[in-house]
C-alpha positions as a Markdown table, in Angstrom:
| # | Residue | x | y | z |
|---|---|---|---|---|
| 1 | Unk | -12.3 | -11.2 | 74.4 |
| 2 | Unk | -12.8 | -15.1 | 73.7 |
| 3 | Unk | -9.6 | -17.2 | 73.1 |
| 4 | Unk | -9.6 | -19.8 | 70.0 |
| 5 | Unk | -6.4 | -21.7 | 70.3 |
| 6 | Unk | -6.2 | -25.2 | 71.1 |
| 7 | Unk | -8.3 | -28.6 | 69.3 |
| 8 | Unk | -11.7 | -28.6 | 68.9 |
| 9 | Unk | -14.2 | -31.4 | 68.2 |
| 10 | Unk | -16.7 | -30.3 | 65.3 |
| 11 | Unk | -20.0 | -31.3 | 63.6 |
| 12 | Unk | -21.6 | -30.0 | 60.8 |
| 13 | Unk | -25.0 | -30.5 | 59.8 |
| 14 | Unk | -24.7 | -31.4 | 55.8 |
| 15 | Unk | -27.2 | -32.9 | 53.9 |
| 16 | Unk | -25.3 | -35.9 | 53.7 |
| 17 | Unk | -25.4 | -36.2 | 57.3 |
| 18 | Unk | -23.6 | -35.1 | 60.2 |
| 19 | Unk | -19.9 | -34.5 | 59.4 |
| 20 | Unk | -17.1 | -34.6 | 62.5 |
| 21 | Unk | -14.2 | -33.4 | 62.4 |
| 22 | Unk | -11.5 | -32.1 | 65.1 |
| 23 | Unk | -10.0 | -28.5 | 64.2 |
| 24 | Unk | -6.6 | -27.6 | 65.5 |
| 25 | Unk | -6.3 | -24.0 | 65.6 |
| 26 | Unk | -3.1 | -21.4 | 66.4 |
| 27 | Unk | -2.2 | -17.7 | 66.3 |
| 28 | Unk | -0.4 | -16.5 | 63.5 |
| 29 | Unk | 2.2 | -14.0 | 65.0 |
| 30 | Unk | 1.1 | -10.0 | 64.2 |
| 31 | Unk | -2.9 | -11.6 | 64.5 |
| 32 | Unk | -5.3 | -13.5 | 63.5 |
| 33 | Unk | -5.4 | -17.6 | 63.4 |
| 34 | Unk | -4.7 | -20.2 | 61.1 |
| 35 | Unk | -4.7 | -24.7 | 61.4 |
| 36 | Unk | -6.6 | -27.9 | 60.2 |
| 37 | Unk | -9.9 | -29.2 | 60.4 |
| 38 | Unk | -9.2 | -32.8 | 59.7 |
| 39 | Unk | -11.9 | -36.1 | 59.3 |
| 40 | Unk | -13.2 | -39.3 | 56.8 |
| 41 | Unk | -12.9 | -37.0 | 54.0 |
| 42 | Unk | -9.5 | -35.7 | 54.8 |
| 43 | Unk | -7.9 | -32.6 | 56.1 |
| 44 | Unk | -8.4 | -28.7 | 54.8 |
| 45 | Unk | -6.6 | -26.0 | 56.1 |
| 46 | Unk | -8.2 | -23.0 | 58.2 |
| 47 | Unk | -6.8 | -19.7 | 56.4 |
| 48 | Unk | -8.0 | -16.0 | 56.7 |
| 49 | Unk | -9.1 | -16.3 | 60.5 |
| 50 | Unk | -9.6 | -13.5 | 62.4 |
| 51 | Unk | -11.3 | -13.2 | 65.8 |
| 52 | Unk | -13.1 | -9.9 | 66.6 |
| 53 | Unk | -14.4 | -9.9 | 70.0 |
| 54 | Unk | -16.3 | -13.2 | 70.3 |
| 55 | Unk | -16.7 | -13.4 | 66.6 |
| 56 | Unk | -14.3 | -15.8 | 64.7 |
| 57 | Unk | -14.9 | -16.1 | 60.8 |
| 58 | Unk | -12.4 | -18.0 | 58.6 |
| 59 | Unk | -12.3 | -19.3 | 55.4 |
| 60 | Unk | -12.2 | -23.4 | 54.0 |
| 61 | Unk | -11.1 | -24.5 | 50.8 |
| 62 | Unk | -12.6 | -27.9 | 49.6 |
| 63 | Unk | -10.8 | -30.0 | 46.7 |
| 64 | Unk | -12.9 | -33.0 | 46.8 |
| 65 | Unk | -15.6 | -34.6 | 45.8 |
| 66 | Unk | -15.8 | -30.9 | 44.0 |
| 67 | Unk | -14.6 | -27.3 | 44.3 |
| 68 | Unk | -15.9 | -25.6 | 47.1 |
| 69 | Unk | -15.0 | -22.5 | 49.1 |
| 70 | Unk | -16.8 | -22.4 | 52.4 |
| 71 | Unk | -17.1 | -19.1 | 54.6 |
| 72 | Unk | -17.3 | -19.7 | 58.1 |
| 73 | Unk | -18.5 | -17.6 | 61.0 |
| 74 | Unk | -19.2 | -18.7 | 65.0 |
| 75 | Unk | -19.2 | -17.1 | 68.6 |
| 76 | Unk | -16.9 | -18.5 | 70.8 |
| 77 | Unk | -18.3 | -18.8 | 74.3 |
| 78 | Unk | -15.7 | -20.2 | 76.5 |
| 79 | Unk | -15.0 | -24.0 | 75.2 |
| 80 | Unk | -18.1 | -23.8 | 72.5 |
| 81 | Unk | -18.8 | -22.1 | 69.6 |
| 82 | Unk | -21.5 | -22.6 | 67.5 |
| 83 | Unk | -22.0 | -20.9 | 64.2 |
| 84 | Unk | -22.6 | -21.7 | 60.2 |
| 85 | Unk | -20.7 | -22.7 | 57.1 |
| 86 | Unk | -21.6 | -20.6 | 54.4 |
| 87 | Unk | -20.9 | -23.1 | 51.2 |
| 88 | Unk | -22.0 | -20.5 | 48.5 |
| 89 | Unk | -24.7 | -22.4 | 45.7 |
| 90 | Unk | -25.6 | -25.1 | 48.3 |
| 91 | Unk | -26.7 | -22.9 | 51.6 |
| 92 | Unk | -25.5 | -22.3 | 54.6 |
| 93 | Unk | -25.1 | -25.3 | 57.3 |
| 94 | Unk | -24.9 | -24.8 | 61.2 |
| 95 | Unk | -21.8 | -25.8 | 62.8 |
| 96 | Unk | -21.2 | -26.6 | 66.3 |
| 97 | Unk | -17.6 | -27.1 | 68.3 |
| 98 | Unk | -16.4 | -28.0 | 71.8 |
| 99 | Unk | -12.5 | -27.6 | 72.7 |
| 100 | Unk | -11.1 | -30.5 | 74.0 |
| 101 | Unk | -9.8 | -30.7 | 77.8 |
């Protein structure tokens, strides 16, 4: 079973660009993971994460520039995971993510 814990440098491919970010991530005690993905724009908090073999999926909340609940699934490989970010009316963009040393 992969391990998630620990900081992890992220991009996204938006169509505003390439966002980075560095998500901290912890267990939550009786399962499951919560944290921070933090960059330019600010920091959101990781909520609803839950790690099923080497499936993580968790959920985002955006306040600004707009609204925007964002749905997140990746397989963790080790110190990667690559995935998407499901952002509902404007698609689907892929993430990627290394864990720091």
């Amino acid at each position: 079973m992969a391990t998630i814990e620990g900081q992890w440098d992220c991009e996204v491919d938006s169509p505003i660009g390439q966002q980075k970010s560095v998500m901290t991530i912890v267990s939550k005690p009786g399962g499951g993971f919560a944290g921070t993905n933090t960059g330019p724009l600010g920091s959101l908090d990781i909520t609803d994460g839950t790690l099923t073999g080497d499936t993580a999926r968790f959920r985002m909340e955006l306040t600004a520039p707009f609204p925007m609940k964002l749905e997140c699934e990746a397989t963790v490989a080790g110190d990667s995971m690559t995935g998407t970010i499901d952002t509902g009316a404007f698609g689907r963009f892929p993430l990627k993510a290394t864990r720091r040393g």
